[in-house]
Backbone of each chain as ProteinMPNN parsed JSONL, in Angstrom:
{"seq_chain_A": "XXXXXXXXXXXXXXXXXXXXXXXXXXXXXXXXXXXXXXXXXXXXXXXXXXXXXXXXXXXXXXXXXXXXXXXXXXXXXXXXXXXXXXXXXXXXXXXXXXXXXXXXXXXXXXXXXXXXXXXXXXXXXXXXXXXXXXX", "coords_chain_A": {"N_chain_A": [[130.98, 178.287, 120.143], [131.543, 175.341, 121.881], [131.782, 172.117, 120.751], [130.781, 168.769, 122.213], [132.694, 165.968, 122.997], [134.136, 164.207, 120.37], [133.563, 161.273, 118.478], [135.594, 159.748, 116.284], [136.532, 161.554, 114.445], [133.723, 162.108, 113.106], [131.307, 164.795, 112.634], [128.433, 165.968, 114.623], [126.392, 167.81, 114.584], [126.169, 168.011, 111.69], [125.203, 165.295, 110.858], [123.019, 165.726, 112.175], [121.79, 167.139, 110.554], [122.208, 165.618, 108.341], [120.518, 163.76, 108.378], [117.879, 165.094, 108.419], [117.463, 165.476, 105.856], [117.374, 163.384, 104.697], [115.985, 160.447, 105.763], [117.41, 158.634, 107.871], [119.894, 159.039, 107.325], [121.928, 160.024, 109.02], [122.525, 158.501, 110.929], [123.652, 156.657, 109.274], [126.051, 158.081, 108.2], [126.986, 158.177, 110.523], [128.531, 155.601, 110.463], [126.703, 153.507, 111.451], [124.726, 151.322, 110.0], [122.825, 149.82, 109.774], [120.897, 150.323, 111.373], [120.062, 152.816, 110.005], [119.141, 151.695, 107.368], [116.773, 150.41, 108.629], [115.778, 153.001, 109.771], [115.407, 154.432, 107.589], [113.152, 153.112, 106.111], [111.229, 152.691, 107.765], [110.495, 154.966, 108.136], [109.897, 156.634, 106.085], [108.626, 154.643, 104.854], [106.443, 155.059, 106.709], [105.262, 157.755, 105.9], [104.725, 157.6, 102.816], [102.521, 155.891, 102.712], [100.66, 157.279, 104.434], [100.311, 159.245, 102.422], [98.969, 157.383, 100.785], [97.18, 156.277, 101.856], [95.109, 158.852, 102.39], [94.44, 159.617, 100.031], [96.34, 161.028, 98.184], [96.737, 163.115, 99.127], [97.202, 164.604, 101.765], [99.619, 166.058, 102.466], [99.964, 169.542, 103.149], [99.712, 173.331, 103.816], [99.267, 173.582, 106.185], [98.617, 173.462, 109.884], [99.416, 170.995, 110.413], [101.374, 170.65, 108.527], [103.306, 171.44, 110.384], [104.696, 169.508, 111.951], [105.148, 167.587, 110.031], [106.878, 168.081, 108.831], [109.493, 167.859, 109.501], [110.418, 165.7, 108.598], [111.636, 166.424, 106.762], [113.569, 166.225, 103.625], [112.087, 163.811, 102.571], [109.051, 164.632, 103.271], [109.295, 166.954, 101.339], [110.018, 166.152, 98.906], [107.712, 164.841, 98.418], [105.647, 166.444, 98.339], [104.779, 167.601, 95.726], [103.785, 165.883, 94.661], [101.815, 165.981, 96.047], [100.061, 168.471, 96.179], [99.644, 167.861, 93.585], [97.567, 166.214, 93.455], [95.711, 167.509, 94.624], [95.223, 169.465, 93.302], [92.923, 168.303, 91.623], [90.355, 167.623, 92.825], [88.358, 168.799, 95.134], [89.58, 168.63, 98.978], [88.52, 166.404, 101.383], [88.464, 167.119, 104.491], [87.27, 166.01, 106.338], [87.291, 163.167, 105.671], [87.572, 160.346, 107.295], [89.783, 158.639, 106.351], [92.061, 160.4, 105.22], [92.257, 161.795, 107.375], [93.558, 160.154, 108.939], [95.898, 159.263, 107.635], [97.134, 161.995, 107.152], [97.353, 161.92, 109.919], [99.462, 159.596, 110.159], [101.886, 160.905, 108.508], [102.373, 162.987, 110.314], [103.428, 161.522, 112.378], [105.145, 160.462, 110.863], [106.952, 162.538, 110.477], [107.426, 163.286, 113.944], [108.767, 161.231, 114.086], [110.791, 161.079, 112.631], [112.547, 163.267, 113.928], [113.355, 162.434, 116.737], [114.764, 160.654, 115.737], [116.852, 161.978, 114.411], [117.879, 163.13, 116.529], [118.933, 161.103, 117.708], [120.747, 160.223, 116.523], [122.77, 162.559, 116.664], [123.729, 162.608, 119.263], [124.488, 160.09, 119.682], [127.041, 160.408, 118.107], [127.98, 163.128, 119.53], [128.0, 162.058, 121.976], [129.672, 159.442, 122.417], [130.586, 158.009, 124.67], [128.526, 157.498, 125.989], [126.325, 154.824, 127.821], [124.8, 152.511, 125.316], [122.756, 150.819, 125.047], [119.945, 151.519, 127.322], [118.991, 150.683, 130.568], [115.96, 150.125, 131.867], [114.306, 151.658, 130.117]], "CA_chain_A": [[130.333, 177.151, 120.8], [132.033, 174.363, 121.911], [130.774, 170.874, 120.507], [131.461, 167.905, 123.011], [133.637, 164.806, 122.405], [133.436, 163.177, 118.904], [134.116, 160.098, 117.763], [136.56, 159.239, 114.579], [136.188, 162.828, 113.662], [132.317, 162.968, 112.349], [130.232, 165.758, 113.575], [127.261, 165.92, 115.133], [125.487, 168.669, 114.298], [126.322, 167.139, 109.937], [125.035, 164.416, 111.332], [121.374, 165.913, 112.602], [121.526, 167.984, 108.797], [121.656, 165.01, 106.995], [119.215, 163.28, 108.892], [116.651, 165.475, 108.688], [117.73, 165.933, 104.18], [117.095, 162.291, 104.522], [115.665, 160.289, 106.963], [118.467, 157.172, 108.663], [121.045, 159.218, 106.781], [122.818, 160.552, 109.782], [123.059, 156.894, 111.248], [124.412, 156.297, 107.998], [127.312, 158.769, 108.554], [127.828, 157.514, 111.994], [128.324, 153.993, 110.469], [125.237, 152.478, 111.958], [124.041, 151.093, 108.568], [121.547, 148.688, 109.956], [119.801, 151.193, 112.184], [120.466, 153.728, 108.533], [118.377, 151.211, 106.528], [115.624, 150.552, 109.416], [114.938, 154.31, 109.658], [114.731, 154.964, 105.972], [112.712, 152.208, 105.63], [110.195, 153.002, 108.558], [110.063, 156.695, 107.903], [109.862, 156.652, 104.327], [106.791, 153.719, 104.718], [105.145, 155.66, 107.02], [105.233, 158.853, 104.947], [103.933, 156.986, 101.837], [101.34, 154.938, 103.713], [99.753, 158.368, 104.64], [100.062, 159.666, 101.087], [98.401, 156.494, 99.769], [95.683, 156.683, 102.815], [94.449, 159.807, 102.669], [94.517, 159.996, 98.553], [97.491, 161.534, 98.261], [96.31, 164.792, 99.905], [97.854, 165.026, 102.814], [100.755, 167.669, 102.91], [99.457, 170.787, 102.706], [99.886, 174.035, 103.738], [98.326, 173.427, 107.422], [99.162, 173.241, 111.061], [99.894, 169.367, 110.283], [103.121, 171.042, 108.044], [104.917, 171.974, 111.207], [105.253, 167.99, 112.296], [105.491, 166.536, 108.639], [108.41, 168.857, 108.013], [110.228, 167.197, 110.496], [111.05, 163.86, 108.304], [112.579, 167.046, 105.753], [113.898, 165.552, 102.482], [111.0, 163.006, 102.015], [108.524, 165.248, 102.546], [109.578, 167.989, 100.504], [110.142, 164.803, 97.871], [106.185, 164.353, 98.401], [104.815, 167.543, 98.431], [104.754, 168.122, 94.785], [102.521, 165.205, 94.587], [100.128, 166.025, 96.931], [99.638, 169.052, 95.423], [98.905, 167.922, 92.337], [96.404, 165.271, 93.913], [94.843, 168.225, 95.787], [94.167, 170.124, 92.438], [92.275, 167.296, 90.779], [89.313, 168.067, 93.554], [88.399, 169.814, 96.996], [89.83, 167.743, 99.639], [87.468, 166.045, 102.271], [89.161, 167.581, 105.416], [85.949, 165.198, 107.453], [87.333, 161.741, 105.778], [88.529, 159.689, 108.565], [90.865, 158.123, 106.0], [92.453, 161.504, 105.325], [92.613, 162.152, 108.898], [94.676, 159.044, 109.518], [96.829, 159.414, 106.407], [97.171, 162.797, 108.169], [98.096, 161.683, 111.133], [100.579, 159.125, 109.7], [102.77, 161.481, 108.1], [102.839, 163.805, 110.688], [104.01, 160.827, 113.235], [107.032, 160.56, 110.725], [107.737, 164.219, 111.593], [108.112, 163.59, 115.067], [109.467, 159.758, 114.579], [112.329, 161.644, 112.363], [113.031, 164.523, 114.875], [113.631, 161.446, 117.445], [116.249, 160.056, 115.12], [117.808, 163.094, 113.86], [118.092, 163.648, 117.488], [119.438, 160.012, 118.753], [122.497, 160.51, 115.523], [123.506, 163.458, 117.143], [123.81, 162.071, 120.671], [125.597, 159.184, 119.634], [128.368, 161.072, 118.083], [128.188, 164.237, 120.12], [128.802, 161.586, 123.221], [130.32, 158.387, 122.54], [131.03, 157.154, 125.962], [126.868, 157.091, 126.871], [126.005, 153.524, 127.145], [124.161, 151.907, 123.961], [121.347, 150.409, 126.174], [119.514, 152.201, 128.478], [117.907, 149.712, 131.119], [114.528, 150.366, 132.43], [113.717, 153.09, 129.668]], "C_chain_A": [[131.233, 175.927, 120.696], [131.601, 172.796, 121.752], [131.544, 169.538, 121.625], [132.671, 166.964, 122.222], [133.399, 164.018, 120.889], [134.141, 162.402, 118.877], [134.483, 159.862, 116.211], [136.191, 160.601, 113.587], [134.731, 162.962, 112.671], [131.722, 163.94, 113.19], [129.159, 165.291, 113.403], [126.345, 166.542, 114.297], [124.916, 168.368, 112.206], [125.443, 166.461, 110.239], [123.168, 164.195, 111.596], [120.911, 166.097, 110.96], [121.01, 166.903, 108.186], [120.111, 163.914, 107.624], [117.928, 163.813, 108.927], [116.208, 165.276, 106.96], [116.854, 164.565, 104.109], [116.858, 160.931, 105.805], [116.865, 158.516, 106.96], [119.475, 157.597, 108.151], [122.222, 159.716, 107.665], [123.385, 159.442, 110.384], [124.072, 156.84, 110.446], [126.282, 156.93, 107.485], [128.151, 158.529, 109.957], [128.515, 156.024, 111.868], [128.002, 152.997, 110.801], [124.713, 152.237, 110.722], [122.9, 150.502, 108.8], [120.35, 149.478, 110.621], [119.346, 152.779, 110.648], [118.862, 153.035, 108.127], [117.065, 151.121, 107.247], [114.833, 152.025, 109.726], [114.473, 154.471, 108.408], [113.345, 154.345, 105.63], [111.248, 152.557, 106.155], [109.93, 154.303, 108.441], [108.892, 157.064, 106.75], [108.149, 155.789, 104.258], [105.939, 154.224, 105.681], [104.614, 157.294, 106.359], [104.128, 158.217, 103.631], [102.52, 156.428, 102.121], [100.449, 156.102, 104.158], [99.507, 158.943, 103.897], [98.795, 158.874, 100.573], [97.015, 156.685, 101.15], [94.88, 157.751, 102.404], [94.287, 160.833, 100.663], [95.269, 160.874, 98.29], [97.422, 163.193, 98.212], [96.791, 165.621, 100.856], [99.095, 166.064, 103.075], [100.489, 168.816, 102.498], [100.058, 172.01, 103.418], [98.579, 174.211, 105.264], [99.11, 173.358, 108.722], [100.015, 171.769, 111.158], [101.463, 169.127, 109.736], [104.232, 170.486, 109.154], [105.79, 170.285, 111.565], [105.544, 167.417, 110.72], [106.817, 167.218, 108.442], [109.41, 168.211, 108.446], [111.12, 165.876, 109.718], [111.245, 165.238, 106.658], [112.564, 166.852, 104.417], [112.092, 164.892, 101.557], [109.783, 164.096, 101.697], [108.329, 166.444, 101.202], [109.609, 167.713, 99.02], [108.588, 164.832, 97.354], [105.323, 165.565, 98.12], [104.068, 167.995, 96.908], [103.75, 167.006, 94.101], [101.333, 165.12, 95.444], [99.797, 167.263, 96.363], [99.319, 168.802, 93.692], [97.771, 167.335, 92.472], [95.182, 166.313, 93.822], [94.064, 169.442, 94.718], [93.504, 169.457, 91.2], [90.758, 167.135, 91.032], [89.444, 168.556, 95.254], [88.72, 168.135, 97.674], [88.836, 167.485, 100.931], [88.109, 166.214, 103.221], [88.677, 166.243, 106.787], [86.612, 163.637, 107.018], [88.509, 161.179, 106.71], [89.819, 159.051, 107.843], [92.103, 159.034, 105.637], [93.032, 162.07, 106.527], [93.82, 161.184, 109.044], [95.967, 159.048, 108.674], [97.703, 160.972, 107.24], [98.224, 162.852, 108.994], [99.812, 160.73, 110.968], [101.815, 159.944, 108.966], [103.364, 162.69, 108.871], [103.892, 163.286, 112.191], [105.436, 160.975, 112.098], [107.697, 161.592, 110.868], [108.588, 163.813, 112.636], [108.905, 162.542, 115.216], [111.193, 160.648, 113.768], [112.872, 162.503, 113.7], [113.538, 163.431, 115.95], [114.731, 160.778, 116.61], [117.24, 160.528, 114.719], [118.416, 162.736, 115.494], [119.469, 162.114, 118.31], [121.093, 160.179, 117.796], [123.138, 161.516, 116.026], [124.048, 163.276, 118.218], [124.812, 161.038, 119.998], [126.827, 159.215, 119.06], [128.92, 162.092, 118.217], [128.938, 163.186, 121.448], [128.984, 160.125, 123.055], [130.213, 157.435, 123.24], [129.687, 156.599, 126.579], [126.971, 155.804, 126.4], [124.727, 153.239, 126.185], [122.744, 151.86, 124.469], [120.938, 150.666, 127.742], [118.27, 151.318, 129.417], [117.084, 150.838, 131.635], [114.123, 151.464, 131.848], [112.597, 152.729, 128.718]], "O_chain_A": [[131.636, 175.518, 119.607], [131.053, 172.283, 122.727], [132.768, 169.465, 121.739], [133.312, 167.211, 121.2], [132.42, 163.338, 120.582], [135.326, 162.541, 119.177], [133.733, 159.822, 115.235], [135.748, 160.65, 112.439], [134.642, 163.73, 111.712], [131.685, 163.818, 114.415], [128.758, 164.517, 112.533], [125.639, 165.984, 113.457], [123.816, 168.484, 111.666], [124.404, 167.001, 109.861], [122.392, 163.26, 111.401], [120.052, 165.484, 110.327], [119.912, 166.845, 107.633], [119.029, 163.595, 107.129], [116.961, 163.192, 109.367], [115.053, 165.011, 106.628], [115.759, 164.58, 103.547], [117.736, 160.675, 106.629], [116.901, 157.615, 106.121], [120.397, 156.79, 108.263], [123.352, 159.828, 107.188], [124.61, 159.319, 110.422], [125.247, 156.952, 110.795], [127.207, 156.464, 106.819], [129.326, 158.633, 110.308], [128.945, 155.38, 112.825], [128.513, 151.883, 110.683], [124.097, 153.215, 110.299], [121.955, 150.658, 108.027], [119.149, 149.289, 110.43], [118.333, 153.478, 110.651], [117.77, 153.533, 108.402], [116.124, 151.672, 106.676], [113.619, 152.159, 109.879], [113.283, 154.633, 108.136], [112.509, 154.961, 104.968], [110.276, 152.701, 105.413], [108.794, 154.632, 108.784], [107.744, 157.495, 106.634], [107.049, 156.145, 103.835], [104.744, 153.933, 105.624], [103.47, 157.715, 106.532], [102.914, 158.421, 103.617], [101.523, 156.786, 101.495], [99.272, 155.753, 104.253], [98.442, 159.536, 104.073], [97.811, 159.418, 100.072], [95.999, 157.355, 100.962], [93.767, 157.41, 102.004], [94.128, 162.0, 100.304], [94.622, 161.9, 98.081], [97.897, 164.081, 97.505], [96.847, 166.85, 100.902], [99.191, 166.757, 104.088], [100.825, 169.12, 101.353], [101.214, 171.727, 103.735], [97.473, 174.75, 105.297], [100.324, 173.186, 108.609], [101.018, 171.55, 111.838], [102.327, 168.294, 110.009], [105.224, 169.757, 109.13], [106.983, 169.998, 111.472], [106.493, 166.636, 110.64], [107.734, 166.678, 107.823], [110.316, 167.974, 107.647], [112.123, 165.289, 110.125], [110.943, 164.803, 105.546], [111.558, 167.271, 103.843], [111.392, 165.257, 100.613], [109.452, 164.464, 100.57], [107.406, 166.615, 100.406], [109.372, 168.514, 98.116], [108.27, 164.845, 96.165], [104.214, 165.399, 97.613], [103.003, 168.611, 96.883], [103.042, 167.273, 93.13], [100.308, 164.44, 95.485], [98.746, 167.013, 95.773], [98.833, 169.582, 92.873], [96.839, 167.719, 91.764], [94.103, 166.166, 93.247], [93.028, 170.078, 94.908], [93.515, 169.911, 90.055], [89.953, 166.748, 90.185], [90.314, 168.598, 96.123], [88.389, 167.022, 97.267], [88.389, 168.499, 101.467], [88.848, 165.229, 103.233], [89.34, 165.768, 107.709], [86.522, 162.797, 107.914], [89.712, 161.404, 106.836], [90.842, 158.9, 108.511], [93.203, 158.489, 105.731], [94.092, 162.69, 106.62], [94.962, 161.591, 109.261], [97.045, 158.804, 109.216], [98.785, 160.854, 107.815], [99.335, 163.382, 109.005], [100.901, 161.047, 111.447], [102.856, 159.287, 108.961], [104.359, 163.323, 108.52], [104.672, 163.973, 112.85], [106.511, 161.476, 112.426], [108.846, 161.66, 111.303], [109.819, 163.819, 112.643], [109.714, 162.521, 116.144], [112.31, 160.723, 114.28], [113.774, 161.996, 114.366], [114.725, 163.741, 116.046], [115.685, 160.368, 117.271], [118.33, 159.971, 114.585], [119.436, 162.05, 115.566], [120.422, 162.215, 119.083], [122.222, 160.231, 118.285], [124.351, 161.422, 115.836], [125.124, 163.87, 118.289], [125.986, 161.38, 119.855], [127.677, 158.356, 119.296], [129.936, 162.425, 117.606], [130.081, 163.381, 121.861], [128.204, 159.51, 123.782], [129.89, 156.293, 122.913], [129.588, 155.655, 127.362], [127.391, 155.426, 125.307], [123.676, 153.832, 126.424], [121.84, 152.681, 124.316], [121.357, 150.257, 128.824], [117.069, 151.259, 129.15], [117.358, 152.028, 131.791], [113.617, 152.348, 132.539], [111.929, 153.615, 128.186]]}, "seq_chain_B": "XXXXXXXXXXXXXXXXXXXXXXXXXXXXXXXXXXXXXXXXXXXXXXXXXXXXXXXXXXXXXXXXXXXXXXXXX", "coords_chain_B": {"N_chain_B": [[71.376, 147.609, 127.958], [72.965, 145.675, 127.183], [72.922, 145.478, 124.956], [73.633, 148.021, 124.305], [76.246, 147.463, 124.908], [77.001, 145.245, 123.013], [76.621, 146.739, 120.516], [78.479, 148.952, 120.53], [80.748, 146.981, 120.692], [80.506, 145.088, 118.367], [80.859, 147.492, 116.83], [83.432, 148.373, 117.145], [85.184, 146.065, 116.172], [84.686, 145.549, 113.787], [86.053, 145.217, 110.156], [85.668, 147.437, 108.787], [86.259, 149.637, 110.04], [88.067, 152.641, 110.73], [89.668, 153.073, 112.623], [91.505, 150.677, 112.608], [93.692, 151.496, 111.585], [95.537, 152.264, 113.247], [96.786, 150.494, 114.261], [99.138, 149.809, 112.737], [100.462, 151.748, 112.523], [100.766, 152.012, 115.346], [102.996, 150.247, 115.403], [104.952, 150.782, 113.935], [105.65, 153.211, 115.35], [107.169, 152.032, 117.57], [108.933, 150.107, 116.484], [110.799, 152.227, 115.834], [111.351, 153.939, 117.937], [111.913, 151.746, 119.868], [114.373, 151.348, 118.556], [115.775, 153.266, 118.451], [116.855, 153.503, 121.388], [117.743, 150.907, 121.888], [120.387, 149.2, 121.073], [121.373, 146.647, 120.562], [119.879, 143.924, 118.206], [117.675, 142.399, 119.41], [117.388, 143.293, 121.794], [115.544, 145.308, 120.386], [113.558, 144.219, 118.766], [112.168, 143.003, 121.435], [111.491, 144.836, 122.919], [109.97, 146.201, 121.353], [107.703, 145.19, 120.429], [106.389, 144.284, 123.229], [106.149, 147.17, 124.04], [104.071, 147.827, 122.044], [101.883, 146.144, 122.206], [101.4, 147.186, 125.178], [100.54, 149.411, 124.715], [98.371, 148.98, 122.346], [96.583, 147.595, 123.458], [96.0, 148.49, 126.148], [94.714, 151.336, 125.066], [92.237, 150.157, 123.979], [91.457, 148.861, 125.946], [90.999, 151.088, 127.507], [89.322, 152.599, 125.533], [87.113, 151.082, 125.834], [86.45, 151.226, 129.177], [85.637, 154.339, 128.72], [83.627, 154.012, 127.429], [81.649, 152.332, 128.607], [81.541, 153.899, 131.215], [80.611, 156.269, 130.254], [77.924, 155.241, 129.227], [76.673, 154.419, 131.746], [76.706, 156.207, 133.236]], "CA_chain_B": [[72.658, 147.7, 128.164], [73.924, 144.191, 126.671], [72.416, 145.418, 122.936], [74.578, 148.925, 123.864], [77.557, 147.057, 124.882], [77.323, 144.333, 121.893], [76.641, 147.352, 119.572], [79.869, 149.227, 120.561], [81.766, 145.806, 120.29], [80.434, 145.356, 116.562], [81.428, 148.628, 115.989], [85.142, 148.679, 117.011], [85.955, 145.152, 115.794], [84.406, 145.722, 112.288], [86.733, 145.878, 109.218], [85.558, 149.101, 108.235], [86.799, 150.559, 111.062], [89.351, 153.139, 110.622], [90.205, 152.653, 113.641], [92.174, 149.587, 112.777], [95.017, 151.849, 111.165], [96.23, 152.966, 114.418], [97.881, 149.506, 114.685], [100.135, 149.687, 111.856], [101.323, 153.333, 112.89], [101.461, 152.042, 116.705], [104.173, 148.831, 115.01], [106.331, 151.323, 113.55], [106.548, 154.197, 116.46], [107.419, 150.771, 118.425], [109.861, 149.964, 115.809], [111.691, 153.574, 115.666], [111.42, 154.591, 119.422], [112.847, 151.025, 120.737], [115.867, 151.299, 118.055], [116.856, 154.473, 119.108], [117.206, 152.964, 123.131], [118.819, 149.977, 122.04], [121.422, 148.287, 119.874], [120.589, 144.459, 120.223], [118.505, 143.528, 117.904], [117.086, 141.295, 119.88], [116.062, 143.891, 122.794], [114.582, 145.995, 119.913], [112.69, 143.382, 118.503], [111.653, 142.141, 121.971], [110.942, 145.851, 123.144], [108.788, 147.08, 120.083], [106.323, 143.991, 121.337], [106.451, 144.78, 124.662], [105.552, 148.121, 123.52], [102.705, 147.701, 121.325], [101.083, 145.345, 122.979], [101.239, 147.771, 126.082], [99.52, 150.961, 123.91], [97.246, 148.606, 121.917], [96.095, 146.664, 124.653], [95.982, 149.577, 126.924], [93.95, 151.977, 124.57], [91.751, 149.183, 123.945], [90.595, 149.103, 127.536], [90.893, 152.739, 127.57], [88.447, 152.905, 125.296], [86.034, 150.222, 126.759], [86.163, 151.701, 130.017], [85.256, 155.191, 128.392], [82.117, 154.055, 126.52], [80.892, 151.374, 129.742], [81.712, 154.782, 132.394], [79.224, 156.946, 129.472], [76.6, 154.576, 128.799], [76.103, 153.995, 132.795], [76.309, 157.452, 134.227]], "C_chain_B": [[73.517, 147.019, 127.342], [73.808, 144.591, 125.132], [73.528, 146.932, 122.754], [75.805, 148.161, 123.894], [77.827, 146.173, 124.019], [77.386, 145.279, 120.632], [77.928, 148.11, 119.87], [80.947, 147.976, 120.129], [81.818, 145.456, 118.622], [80.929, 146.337, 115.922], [82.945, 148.933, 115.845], [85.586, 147.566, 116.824], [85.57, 145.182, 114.191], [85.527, 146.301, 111.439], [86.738, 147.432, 108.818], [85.73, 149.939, 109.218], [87.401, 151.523, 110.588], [90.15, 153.39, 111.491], [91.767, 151.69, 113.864], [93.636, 150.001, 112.464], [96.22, 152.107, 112.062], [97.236, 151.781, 114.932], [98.957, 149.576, 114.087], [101.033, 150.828, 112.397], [102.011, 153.191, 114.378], [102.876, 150.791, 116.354], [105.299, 149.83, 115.052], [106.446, 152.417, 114.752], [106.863, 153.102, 117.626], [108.715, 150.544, 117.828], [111.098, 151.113, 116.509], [112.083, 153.959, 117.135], [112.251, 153.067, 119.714], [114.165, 150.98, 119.66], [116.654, 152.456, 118.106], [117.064, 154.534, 120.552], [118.293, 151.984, 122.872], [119.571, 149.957, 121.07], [121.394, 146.899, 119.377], [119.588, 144.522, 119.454], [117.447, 142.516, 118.705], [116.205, 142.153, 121.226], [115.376, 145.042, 121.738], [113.368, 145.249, 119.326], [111.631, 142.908, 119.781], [110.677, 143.921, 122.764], [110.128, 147.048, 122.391], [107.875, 146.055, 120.145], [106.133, 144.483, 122.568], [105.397, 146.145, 124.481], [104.259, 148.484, 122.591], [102.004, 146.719, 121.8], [100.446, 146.502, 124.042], [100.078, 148.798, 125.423], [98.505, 150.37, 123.375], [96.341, 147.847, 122.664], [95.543, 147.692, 125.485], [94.849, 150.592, 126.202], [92.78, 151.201, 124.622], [90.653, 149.086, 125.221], [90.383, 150.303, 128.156], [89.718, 152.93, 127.21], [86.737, 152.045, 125.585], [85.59, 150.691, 128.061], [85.511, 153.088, 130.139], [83.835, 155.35, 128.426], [81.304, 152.813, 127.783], [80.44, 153.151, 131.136], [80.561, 155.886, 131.196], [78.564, 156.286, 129.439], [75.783, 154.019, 130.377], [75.858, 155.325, 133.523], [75.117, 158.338, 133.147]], "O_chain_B": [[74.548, 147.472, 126.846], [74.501, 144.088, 124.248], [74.125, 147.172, 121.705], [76.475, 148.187, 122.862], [79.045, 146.003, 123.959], [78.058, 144.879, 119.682], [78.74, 147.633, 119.078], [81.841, 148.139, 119.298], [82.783, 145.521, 117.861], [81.372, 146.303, 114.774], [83.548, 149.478, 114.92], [86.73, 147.558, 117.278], [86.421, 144.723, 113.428], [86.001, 147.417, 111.648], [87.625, 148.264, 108.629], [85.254, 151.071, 109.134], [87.319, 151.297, 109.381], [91.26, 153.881, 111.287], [92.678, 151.794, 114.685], [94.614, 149.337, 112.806], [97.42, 152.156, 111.791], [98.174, 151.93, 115.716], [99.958, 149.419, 114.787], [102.231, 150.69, 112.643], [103.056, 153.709, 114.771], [103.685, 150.603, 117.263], [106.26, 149.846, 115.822], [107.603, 152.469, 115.169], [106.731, 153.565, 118.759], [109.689, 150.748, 118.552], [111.958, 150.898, 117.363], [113.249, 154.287, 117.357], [113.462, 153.27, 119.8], [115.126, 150.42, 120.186], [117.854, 152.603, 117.874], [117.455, 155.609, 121.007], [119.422, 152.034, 123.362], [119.409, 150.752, 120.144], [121.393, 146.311, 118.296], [118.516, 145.038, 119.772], [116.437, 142.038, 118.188], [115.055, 141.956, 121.619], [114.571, 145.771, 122.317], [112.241, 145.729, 119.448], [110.503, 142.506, 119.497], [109.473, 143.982, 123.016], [109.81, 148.205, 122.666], [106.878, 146.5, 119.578], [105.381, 145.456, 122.565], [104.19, 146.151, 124.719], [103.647, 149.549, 122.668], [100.959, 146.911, 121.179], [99.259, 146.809, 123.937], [98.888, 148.807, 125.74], [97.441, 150.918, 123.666], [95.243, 147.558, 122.188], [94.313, 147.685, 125.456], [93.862, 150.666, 126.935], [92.063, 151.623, 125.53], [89.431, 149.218, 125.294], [89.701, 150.503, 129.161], [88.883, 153.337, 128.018], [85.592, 152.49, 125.502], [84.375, 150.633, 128.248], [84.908, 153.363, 131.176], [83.083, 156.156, 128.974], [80.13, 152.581, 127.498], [79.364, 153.353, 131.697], [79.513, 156.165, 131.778], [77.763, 156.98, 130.065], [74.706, 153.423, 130.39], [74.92, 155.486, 134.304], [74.573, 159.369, 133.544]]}, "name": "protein", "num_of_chains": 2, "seq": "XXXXXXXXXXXXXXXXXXXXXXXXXXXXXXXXXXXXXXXXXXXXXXXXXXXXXXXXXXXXXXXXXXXXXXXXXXXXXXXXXXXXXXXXXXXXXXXXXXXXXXXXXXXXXXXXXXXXXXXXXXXXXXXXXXXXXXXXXXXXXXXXXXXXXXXXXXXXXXXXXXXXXXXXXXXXXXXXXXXXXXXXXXXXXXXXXXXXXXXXXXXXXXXX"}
């Protein structure tokens, strides 16, 4: 397989890896630091923020996995505290705050998979312009 | 009508909503989605407003128009 054009010799595909290990870390190899620290930052606080919502219950062993997996590292970081949460008592599957906690961690799934994805693009192709009007 | 449509309004502006979380979560996929379009800070900043405004504003009347189009038919 042939990988496109790179810039200053980093790869791409490294590039998605570590981004997924750790979320703004592929930026971070592209030497976007500022967009690096703004992912970590926003990933990472919406990950937590759904821990601390939903009484730190939320990653389980559910359909909800397949999107939380997505932000990689962190969760995998988290998991070992939601399972311990989760054997302290039965979890309320019905509390809306649970739900949303939930839902928040499974948005950083797909908000990582969108960033893994934009680090790879921007040093798989270089030459695309930065800012994309009317998108 | 006016006691259903003031009782829906009490109900989705009330703190105890949980409703209300959906703002914080719509900030940051505003955040993340306009900084992976742009590079300026300045059109990500100005296009993660833009953007949440649009969805929270928009749902908003989404869901007003929902519960007015049930409570009349």
């Amino acid at each position: 397989m042939t990988l496109p054009a790179r810039s200053s010799g980093t790869n791409p595909v490294l590039a998605l890896v570590l981004g997924w290990i750790l979320p703004g870390a592929g930026h971070a190899y592209g030497g976007r630091w500022g967009k690096a620290v703004l992912f970590f930052v926003t990933i990472n606080g919406l990950l937590v923020g759904g821990m601390v919502l939903g009484g730190g219950t939320v990653i389980q062993k559910s359909l909800w996995l397949i999107a939380q997996l997505w932000a990689g590292g962190s969760v995998l970081a988290l998991w070992p505290i939601s399972n311990y949460y989760s054997a302290l008592g039965p979890i309320d599957w019905a509390n809306r705050l649970h739900e949303m906690g939930t839902l928040y961690t499974a948005i950083a799934g797909f908000l990582n998979l969108l960033v893994m994805m934009d680090a790879y693009i921007r040093i798989a192709f270089p030459d695309r312009p930065a800012d994309k009007e009317n998108a | 009508m006016w006691d259903a449509i003031s009782g829906f309004f009490l109900h989705l502006l009330a703190a105890s909503n949980p409703l209300w979380w959906y703002y914080p979560l719509c900030a940051v996929v505003a955040v993340v989605y306009k900084a992976t379009k742009h590079d300026e800070p300045r059109k990500i900043i100005l296009g993660s407003l833009h953007f949440f405004a649009w969805v929270s504003i928009g749902l908003f009347v989404l869901a007003v128009v929902l519960y007015l189009i049930q409570i009349l038919l």
